[in-house]
N, C-alpha and C positions, 0 to 999 in steps of 0.2 A: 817365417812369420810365426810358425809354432812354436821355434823354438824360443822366438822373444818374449810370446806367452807365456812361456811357461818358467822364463829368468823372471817375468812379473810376478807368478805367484807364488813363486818358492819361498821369496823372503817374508810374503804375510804371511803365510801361511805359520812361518818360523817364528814371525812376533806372536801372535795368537795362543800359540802353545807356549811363551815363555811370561804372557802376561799372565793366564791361567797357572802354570807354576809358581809366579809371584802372588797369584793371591788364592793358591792353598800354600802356599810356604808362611803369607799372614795372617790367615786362619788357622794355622799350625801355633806360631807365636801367639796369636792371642789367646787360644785356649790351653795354651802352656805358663802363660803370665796369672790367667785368674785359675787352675789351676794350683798354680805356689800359692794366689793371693788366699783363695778359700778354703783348701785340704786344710784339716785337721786331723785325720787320722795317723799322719805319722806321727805327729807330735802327739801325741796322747798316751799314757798310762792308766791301762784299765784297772792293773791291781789294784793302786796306789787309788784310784778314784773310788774302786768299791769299795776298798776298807776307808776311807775316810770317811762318808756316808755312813755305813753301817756302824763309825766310833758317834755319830752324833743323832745317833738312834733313841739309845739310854734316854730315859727322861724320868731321876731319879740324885738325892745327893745336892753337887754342887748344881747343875742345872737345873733342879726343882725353884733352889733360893734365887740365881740369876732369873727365872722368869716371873717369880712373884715381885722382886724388886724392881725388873721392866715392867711390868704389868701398874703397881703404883705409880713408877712416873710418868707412863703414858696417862692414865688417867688424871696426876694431875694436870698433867700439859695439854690434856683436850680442857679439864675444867676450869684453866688461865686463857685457853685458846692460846696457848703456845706455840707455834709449827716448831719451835728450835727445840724445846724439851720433845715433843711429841719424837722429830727424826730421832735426839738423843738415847730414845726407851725402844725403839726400833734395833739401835744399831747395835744393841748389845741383849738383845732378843733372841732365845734360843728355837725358836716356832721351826726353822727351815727343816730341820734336820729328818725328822718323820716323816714331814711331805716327801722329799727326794728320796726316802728309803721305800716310800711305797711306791712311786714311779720306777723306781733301779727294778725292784726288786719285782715287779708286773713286767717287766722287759727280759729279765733273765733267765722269769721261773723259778724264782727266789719264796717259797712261800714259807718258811721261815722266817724271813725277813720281813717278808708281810703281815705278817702274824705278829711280831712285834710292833712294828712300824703302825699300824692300825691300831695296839694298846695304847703305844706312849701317843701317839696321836689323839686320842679320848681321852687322854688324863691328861694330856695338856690343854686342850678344849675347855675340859670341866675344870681344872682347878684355875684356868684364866680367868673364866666367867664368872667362879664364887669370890676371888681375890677383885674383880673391879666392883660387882656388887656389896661386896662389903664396904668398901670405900665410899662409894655415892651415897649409899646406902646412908652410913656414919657420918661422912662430911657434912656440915652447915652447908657447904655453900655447893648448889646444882644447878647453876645455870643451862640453860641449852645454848651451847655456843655455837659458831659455824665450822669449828674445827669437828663438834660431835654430830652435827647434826648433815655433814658433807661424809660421812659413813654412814646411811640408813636410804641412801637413792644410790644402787648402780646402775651404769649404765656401761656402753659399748665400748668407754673407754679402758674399763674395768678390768674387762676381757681381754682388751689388746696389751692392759702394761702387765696384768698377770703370767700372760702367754708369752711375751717377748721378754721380760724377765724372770721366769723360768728357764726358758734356754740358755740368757747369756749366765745363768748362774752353773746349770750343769754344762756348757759349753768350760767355762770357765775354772771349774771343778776338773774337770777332763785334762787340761792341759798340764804339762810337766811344771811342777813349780808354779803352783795353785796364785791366780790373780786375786788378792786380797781386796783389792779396791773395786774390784766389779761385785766381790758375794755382797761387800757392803751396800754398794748405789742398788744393787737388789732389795737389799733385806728394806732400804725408806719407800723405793717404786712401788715395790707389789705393797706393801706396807698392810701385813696381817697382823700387827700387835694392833693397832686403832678400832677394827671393827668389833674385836671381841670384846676392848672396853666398852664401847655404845654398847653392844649387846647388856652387859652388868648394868649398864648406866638406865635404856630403858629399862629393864628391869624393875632396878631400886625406886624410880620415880614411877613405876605405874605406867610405863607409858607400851604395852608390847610392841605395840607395831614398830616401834626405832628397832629394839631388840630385833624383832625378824627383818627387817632392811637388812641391819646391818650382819647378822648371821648367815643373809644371802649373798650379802658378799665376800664373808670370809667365804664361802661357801666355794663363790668363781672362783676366787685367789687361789685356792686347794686346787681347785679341780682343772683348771688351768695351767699350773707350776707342776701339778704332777703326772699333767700330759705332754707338757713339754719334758719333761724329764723323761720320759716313756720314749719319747720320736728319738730324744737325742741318744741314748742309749742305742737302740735300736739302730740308727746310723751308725754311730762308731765301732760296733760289730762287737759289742762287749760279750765272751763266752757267755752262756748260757752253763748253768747251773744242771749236774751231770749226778742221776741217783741210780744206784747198782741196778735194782729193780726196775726192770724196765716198762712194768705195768704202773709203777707208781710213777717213771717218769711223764708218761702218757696223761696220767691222772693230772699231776702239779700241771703239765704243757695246757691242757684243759681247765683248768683253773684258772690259772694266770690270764690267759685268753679270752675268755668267758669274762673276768673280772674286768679286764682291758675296755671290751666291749660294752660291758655295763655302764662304766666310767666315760665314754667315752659318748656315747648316747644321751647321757644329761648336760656334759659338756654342749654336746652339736646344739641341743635344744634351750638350752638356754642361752646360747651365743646366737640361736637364730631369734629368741623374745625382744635381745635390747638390742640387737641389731634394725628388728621392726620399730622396736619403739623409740630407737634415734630416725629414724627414716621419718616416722610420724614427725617426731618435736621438729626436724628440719622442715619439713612442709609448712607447719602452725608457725612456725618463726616466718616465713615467706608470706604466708597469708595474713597475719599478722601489720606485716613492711608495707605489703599493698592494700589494706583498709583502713584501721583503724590509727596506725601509729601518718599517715598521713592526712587524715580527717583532720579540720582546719574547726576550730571553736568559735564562735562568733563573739561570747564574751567573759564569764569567770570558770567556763566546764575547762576540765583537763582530764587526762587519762594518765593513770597509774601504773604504769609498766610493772615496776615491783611487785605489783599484788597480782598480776595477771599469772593464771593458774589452768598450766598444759598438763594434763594427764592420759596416760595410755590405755592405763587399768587389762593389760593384757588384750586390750584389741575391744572387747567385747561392751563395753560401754564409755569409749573414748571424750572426753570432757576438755572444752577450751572455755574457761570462764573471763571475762573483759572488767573492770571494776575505772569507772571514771565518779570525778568530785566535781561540785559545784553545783550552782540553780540550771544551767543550762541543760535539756536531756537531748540527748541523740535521737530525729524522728524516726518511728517506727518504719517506713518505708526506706531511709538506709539499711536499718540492721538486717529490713526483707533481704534486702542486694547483696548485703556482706554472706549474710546465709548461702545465699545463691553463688557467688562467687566461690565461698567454702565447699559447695558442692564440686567445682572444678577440679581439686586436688583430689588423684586417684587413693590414698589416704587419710584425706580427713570428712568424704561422705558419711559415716557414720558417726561423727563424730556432731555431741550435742555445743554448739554457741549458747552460751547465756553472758546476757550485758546487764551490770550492774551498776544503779546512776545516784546519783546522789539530786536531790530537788528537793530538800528544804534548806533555810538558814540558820537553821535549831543549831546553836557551836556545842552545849552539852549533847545533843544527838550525835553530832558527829562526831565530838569525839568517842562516844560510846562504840559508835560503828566503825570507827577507821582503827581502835583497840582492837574489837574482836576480829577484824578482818587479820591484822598485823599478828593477832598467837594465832589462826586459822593458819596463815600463811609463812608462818616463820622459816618453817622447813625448808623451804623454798629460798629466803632468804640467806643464803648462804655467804656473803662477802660483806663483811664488818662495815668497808666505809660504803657501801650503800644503804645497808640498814639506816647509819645515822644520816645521809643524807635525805631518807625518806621523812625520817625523823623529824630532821629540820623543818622542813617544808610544810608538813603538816605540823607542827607547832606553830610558825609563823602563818598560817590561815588561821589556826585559834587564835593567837594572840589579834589579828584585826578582827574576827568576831566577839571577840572580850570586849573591846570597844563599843560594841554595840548593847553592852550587857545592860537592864534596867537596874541600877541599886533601890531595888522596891521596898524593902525592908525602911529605910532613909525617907523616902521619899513618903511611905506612907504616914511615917509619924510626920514629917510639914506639914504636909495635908490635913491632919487632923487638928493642927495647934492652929494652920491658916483659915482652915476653913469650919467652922463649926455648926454647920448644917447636914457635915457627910457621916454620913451610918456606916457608909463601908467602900472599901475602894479593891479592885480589883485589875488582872495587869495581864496579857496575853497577844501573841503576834498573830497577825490575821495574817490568810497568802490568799491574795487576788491577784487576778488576771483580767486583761481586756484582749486576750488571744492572739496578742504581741509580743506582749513581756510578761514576765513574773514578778511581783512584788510583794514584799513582806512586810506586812504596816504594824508601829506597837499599839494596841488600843486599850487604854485604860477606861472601866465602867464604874460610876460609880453611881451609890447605893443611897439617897437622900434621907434623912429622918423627917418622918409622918408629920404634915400639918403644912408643910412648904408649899406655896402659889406657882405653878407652872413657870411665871414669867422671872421670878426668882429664881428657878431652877434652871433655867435657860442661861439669865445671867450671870450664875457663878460658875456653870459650868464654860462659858466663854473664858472667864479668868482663870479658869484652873487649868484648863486648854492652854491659853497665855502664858501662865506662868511656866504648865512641864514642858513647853518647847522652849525657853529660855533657859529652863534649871535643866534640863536632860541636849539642849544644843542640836533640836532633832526637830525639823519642821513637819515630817510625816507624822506627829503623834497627832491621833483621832481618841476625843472623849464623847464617851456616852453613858447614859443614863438605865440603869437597870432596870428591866421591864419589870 
């Protein structure tokens, strides 16, 4: 009987340990398969990587001219609103070369190279910036377009395609027989020829704060392409940079590192701001979906999406502004609740609600205030065909308030040829309420010459009542008689 036992478990025994060899044998292949797929180190040419870098260092000669000529054409393909000129002035933009020389050159202990790499880098900053200022500057035509004005807000995205294409650019640089078509899709993604024209561009027009958006964001782009240049060196094991003295190598290791650190500190801290402050705008876009954008209007109010304005302002005075049109207003004990709801998001408690309503049917008031609202807000409007459909919309509400326009001017000389008792005539909308509705009535007063019989005055003003609601087509006009 033992013995049968123990024919039973000899052969589990046997599968057990050859199933277990079967899957470290496919543990083996797999990390042998992603292995091939990811190494990069064999393939790579350090020399051939450094000095290619350190040749596109120089900024000086031919390169000086190729970057004032991209610098013009970006500029005019932001002030056409071009995206095809603007990629065009990118691709032939000599901006990369400095970045990647101070990342190589922070990895290696290159301070040499940092040392240059840091001049041409300032002389190409500043001679970008006097070459698009000049241009806006001189140009007739400065529109604020959405191609200039989507450089002066970054945000998380910013960070991510700066950082991601940095790598695939020095990944790419790195490998034997340099991939052409990847420095290119880099040089349009991180796309640092654009902000430095907005910078010239606010500038010229007076406007600073575009100028510092957009400076903050060549700012990421830098500071993110030349940390990724930094990691990626560092991974491929590029030698370090060998000085007799061995006190001064110490020194440069100490420098480098120190710098590394410095760079790398504004980097973290500014990837952690817009990273807060997409976290906020997603929350406001949510709270958003559950109030207001499904509030139901009972009759001409609507709400303006467009003009509605999320701000982070670094945390410390965060601002969700609401902007609805029409006589209809939103009662005050909703927007209590919206408030109260808004406090639910662990993000937007601090954050101030203001709702902005429209309640008269003044068409010159309104368009006065949906103008200033639209340059207040334009920034924000960054995608062309919503601008004009915003456009639209609100033209076509003026154009059916035009209809209601008094032609008073017309109207008063008839008055005057018909009626020859009036001293004066006067024309204004009254708004009443029975704490139902709102209504906007025309009420024209008019002003009798001295010696006229009350009951006289009574009945011309019956017929001049009669007549302006037959000549104006408008049964709510009320006349009245000047006190």
């Amino acid at each position: 009987m033992d013995q049968l036992d123990q024919d039973n478990i000899t052969p589990t025994s046997d599968s057990g340990d050859e199933v277990k060899k079967d899957f470290k044998g496919l543990l083996g292949s797999i990390r042998k398969f992603l292995s091939d797929l990811l190494e990069i180190r064999t393939n790579t040419d350090a020399v051939a990587t450094k000095d290619s870098i350190i040749a596109d260092i120089p900024f000086k000669g031919h390169t000086s001219w190729i970057l004032i000529c991209s610098i013009f054409i970006a500029s005019v393909g932001l002030n056409a609103n071009s995206t095809a000129v603007v990629i065009g002035a990118m691709l032939i933009s000599p901006l990369m070369g400095p970045i990647l020389g101070m990342g190589m050159s922070l990895a290696i202990n290159d301070i040499d190279t940092l040392r240059r790499s840091l001049k041409n880098f300032t002389v190409m900053v500043v001679l970008s910036v006097i070459t698009a200022f000049l241009f806006f500057y001189l140009f007739p035509l400065r529109d604020e377009s959405s191609e200039l004005l989507a450089r002066t807000q970054p945000d998380i995205r910013d960070v991510l395609i700066a950082f991601f294409g940095g790598l695939a650019l020095v990944i790419a640089r790195a490998k034997k027989g340099t991939i052409a078509s990847v420095i290119f899709g880099v040089a349009i993604a991180t796309a640092l020829m654009p902000p430095l024209c907005t910078v010239g561009f606010g500038l010229a027009i007076g406007k600073p704060w575009y100028a510092a958006g957009a400076m903050y964001l060549f700012i990421i782009n830098t500071i993110f392409i030349g940390l990724a240049t930094f990691l990626v060196i560092k991974f491929l094991r590029f030698p370090m940079v060998r000085y007799a003295n061995s006190q001064r190598r110490r020194f440069i290791a100490r420098v480098a590192s120190l710098t590394g650190i410095l760079v790398m500190i504004p980097a973290g801290f500014t990837f952690y701001q817009v990273f807060q402050e997409s976290l906020f705008k997603k929350q406001a876009q949510e709270f958003l979906r559950e109030t207001i954008e499904v509030y139901q209007f009972n009759s001409e109010g609507r709400y303006v999406d467009n003009l509605t304005k999320i701000e982070y302002n670094d945390g410390e005075s965060p601002l969700i502004e609401l902007v609805c049109m029409g006589d209809e207003l939103i009662p005050e004990n909703i927007v209590n609740t919206w408030r109260t709801q808004k406090n639910q998001y662990s993000r937007l408690r601090d954050a101030q609600l203001n709702l902005i309503q429209g309640g008269r049917d003044d068409s010159e008031e309104k368009f006065n205030y949906v103008s200033e609202l639209y340059e207040r807000n334009k920034a924000d409007l960054l995608n062309k065909d919503e601008q004009i459909r915003l456009l639209k919309e609100e033209v076509e509400n003026w154009t059916k308030n035009a209809g209601k326009q008094i032609p008073f001017n017309d109207i008063s000389k008839e008055a005057r040829i018909n009626y020859e008792n009036i001293a004066g005539l006067s024309f204004a909308y009254k708004i009443q309420t029975d704490f139902n509705k709102l209504d906007t009535i025309p009420v024209f007063e008019v002003k009798w010459k001295d010696g006229i019989r009350q009951n006289q005055k009574e009945d011309e003003a019956k017929k001049i009542g009669t007549w302006l609601k037959l000549r104006l087509q408008d049964t709510t006009i009320v006349v009245k008689e000047v006190d």
